[in-house]
N, C-alpha and C positions, 0 to 999 in steps of 0.2 A: 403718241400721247401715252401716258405712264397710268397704271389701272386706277391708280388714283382719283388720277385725274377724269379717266372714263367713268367712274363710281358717281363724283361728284357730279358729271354732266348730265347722268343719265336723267335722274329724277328733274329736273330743269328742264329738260327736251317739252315733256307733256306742258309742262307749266308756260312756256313759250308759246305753245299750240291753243292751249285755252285764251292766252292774251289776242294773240290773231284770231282767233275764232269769234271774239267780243269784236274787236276793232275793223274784222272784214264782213262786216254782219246787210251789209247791202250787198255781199258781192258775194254770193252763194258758191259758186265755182270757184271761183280762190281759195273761201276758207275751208271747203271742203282739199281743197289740192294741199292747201297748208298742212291740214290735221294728216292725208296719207303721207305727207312727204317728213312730217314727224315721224311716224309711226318708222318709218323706213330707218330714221337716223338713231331714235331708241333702240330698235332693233340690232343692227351697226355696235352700237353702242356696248349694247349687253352681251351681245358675242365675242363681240373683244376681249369681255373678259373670263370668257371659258376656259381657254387655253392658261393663261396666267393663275386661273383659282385651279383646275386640273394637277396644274403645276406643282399647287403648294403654297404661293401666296395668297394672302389676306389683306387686301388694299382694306386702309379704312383712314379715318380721317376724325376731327374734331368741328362741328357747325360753330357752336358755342356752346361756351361753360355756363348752364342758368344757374349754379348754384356750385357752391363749394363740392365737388366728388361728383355731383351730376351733370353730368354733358350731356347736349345734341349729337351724339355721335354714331356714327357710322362704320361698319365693316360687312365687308362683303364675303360669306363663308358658302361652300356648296349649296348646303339646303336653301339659304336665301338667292344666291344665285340662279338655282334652279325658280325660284317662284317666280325673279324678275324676269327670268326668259322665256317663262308662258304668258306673262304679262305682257312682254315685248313681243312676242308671236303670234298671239291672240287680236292685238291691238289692231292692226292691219286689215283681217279681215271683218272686224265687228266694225269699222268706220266705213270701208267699203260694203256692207250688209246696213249700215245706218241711212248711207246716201241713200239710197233706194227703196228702203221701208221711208221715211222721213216725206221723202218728194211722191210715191206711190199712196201713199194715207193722208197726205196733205197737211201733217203735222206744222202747229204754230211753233213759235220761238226753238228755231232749230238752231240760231246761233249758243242761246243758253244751255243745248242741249251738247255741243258737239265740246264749246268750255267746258260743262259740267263734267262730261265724261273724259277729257284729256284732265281735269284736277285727281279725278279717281285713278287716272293711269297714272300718276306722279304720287298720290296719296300712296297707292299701292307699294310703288317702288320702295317708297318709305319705309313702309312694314318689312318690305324684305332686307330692307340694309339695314336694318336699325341694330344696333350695337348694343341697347342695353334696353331697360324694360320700360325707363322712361320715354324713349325714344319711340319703343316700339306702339306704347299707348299712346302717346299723339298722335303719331299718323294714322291709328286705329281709328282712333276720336276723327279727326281730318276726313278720312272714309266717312264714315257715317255722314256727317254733315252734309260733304260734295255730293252725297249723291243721293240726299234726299227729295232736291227740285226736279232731279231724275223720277222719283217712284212717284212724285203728284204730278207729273208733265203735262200732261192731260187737264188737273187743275177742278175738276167734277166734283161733284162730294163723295164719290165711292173712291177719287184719287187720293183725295183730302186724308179721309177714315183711314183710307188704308198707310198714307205717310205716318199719322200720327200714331199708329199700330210701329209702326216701324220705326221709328223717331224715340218714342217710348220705352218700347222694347230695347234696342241698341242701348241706346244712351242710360238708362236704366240701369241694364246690366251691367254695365263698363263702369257706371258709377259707387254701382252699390255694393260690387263684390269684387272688380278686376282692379280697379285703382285700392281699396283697401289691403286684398292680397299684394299688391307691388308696395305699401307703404307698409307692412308687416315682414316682408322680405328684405328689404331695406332697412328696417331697424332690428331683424335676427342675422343678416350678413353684414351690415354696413357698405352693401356693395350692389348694384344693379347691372352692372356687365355679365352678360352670356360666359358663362363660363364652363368649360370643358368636362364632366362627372356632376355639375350643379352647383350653383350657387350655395344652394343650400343643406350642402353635403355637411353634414357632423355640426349647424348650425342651432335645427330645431327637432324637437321630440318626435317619436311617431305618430304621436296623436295630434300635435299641432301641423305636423306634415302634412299627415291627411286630411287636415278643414283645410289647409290652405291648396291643396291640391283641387279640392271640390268647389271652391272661393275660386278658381284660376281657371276650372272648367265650365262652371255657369256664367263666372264673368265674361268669359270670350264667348259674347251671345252673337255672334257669327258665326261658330260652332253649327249651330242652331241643335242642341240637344233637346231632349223632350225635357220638361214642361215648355222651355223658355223660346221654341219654336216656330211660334204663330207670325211674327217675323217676317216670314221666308215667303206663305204665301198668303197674305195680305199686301207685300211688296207685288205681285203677281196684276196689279191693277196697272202697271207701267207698261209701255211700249217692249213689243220684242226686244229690240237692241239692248235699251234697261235690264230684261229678264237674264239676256243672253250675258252681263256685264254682272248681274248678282251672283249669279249663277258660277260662271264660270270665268270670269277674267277676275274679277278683284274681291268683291265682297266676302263672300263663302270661302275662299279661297284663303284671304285672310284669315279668316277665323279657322281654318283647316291647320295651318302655317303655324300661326300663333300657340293653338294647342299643343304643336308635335314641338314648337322653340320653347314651349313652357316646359314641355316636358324632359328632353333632353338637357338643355342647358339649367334649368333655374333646379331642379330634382334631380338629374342622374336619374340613369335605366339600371339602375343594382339593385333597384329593391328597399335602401336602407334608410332613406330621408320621410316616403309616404305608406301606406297602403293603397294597389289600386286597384283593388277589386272592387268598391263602389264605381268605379271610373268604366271596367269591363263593363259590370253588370246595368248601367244607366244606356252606354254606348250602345251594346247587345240587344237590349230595349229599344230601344231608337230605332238600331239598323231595322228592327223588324215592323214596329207599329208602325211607321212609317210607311215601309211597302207595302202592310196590309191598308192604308189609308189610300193609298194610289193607285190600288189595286182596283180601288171604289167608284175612281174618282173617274166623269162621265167630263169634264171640261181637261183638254189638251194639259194649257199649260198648268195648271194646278194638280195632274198628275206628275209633270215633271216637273213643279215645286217641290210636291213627297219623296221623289226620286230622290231627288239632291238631298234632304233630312236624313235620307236613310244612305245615299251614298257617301256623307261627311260622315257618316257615325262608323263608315266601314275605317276611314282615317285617322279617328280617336282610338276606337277599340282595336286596332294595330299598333299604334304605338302604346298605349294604354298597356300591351302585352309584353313590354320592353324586352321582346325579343329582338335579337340583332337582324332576322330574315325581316321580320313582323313590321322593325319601326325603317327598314328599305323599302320596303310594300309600301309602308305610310306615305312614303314623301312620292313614291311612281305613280302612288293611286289621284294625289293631288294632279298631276301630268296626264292620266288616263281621262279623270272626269271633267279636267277642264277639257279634253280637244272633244269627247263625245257628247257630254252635257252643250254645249255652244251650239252642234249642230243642230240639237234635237230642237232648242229656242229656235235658230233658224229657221229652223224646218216648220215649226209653230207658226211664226210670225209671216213666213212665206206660205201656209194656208191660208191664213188667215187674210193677207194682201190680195191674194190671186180670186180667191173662193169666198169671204166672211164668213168663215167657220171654224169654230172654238170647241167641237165638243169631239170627242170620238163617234159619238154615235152618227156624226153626220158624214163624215169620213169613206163611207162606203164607195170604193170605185176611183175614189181620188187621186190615187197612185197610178192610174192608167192617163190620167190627165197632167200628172206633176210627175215623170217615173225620175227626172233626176230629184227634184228633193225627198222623195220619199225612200230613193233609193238610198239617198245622202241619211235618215232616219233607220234605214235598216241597218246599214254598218257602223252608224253611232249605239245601236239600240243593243247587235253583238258586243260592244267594247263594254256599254254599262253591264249587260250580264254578264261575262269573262269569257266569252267566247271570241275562238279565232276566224278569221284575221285581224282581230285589234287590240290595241294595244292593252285595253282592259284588263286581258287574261294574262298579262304579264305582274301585273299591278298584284292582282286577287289570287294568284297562283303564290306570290309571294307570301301572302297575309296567311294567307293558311297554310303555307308552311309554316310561319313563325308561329300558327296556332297550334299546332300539331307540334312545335319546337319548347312553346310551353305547357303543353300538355293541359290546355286549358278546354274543356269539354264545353263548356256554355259557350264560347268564343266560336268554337267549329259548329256545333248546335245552329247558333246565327248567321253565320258566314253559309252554310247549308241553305238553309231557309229561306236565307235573303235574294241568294241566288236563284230561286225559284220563281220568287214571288217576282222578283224584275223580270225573268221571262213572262212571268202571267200578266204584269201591267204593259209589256213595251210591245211586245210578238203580237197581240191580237189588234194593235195598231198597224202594223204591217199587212196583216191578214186583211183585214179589213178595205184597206189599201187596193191594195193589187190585187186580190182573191174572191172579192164580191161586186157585184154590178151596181155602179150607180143607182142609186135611187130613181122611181119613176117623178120625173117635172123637176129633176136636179136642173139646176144653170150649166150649160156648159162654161169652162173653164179653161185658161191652160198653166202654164209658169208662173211665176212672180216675174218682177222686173230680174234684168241680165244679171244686175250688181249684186243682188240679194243669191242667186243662184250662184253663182260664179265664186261668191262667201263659202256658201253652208258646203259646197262642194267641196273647195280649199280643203274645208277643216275635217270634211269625211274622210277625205284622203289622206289628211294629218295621221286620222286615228288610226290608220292601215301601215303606210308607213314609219310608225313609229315602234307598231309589231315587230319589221322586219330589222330596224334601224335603231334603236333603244339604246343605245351605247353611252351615248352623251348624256343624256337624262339617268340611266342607271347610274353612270359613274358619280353625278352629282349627288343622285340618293343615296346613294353608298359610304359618301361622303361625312354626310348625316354622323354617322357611326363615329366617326371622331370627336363629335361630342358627347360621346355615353363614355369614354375612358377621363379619366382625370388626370 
């Protein structure tokens, strides 16, 4: 099969699995065999085309022309390559971590749910192959949608509030500053394809650069920068697998994606289309209120809501640095936080299954009762701060090089700081864990179900072997860098 043709199938794979997922909806055990036996052929799918983008080729393709010069179109380039293939590696174990959360919590309409979330792995794909800016905001738009009967699943009024939090927010921001900056791009280039030094290279003045740069980074409100944040954890009212899918498989990730292809391709990393030092200085911010908010925070996952805010901010404010080290960090560090971030929801949604406990403070002793998932939480917990063995400290080793390459003092200032303050929010969870005695009149406890563990495990060991193994993902980040030259 010709990469082409792998390209076009890939996004179609999930979309097949959402249809079976509706249609085998009395037959629980099928449509769960359906969705892993997708995920297997996505996977398949997106590896196939390693070796051939490695290469040098750029498969891409045309859906449809909606309009004279605008197309549906598609190509598949390293950087998006790489997001499809945490997409497609991720997939796997978040459906095998869903059967088991889903049937253990007794959740309703799990066919809607197992659809919903194979639309987001096809939406996702989207985003990563999209060819040009039109392209890429539809299936942004597309995300958003699919995966908001995800954040209300539950269906309660605290689901309800917090969709509509979320619903608002996205849709919002995509409408009111990320579709105007593509229609203002569009009539200073005449052009919306990804383009190698930027579209908008020698197009627009410096000072229209920089609104439309700051127009490009509040609109991709899956970023989740500060103000436009709240987002992130109001979505936090959804089932773990939900968390573990905003989080780290599609959502955030998205918006991680988007701002590093915004920046590269539509601006150029020379310096001469925008200013971005608003862009450091918002990022820098972020990375830090963020951890100091999670630092606070006494409920599980809505510390690793904050996480995530301040670990996408480490992703803007690297490429943000348009260093050539800086914006390689940027696209590993997306590779680092998807496979640690995933577990730590894991790890959440498996205390939460075995135990019904949501807060840290209740956590004391836990890990003596749970030592693979918390074990599984400690080695995701090293990778979020940059500590070895995980992959993390590959990601952040990079990023402060490129900080130290631009000789940017605020940038290392936060990259500092931020590193701190994640040991201070993630380590006393550990501690806590394995190093204090149960509470007197705790319940005893033991594992989650097999499926749930046998997941978060997976992806701990993702994070370790990707230390040692990092080759293929570097190369793809690395990759990256060919669209800073024109």
């Amino acid at each position: 099969m010709s990469a082409e043709s792998l390209a076009a199938l890939a996004p179609m794979v999930p979309v097949a699995a959402a249809a079976l997922a509706a249609l085998l909806h009395r037959a629980p055990n099928l449509r769960e065999a359906a969705s892993l036996a997708a995920g297997a052929v996505l996977l398949a799918c997106i590896g196939a085309l390693v070796g051939p983008v490695l290469a040098g080729e750029r498969p891409e393709f045309v859906l449809v022309e909606m309009l004279p010069g605008l197309d549906l179109a598609f190509r598949v380039e390293p950087f998006g390559l790489l997001f499809a293939l945490i997409v497609a590696v991720l997939w796997l174990p978040s459906t095998l971590y869903s059967i088991g959360y889903l049937r253990a919590n007794g959740e309703a309409k799990q066919s809607r749910f197992f659809a919903c979330f194979a639309l987001a792995i096809a939406s996702a794909i989207g985003v990563a192959f999209a060819g040009n800016l039109l392209t890429l905001f539809m299936f942004y738009e597309a995300l958003t949608l699919v995966t908001w009967p995800l954040v209300t699943h539950h269906g309660d009024e605290e689901a309800r509030r917090g969709g509509r939090t979320y619903l608002a927010l996205l849709i919002g921001t995509s409408t009111a500053l990320f579709l105007p900056a593509i229609v203002a791009t569009w009539v200073a280039a005449g052009t919306l394809d990804f383009t190698p030094g930027g579209i908008l290279r020698g197009r627009v003045s410096y000072g229209m650069g920089t609104f439309l740069l700051l127009l490009f980074a509040f609109g991709i409100g899956k970023a989740a920068l500060m103000p436009l944040h709240r987002w992130l954890p109001a979505a936090m009212v959804a089932p773990a697998p939900v968390s573990a899918l905003l989080h780290a498989v599609a959502v955030v990730k998205a918006g991680a994606f988007c701002v590093v292809k915004v920046v590269v391709y539509v601006f150029g990393a020379d310096g001469t289309v925008a200013d971005f030092t608003p862009l450091v200085t918002v990022a820098a911010f972020t990375l830090v209120a963020a951890s100091v908010v999670a630092l606070r925070a006494d409920n599980l996952k809505r510390r690793l809501a904050y996480s995530t805010v301040s670990q996408l901010a480490y992703v803007v404010l690297a490429v943000a640095l348009l260093a050539p080290l800086s914006v390689a960090g940027a696209a590993m560090h997306v590779v680092a936080h998807a496979a640690g971030k995933i577990t730590l929801f894991f790890a959440a949604g498996a205390v939460y299954t075995a135990a019904h406990k949501t807060k840290v403070s209740e956590l004391d002793g836990a890990g003596r009762r749970m030592p693979w998932t918390f074990g599984a939480f400690a080695v995701a917990s090293l990778s979020m701060i940059g500590l070895p063995p995980a992959v993390g400290v590959a990601s952040k080793w990079l990023i402060v090089a490129g900080a130290a390459q631009a000789e940017n003092a605020l940038a290392l200032a936060a990259l500092f700081a931020g590193t701190l303050l994640s040991a201070g929010y993630l380590l006393p969870v550990v501690y806590r864990a394995f190093l204090r005695a149960p509470a007197a009149g705790d319940s005893p406890h033991g594992e989650a179900p097999a499926t749930m563990v046998v997941a978060l495990v997976a992806t701990a060991t993702l994070t370790v072997a990707l230390f040692f193994r990092h080759d293929v993902p570097l190369s793809l980040a690395r990759g990256l860098l060919e669209g800073m030259r024109p």
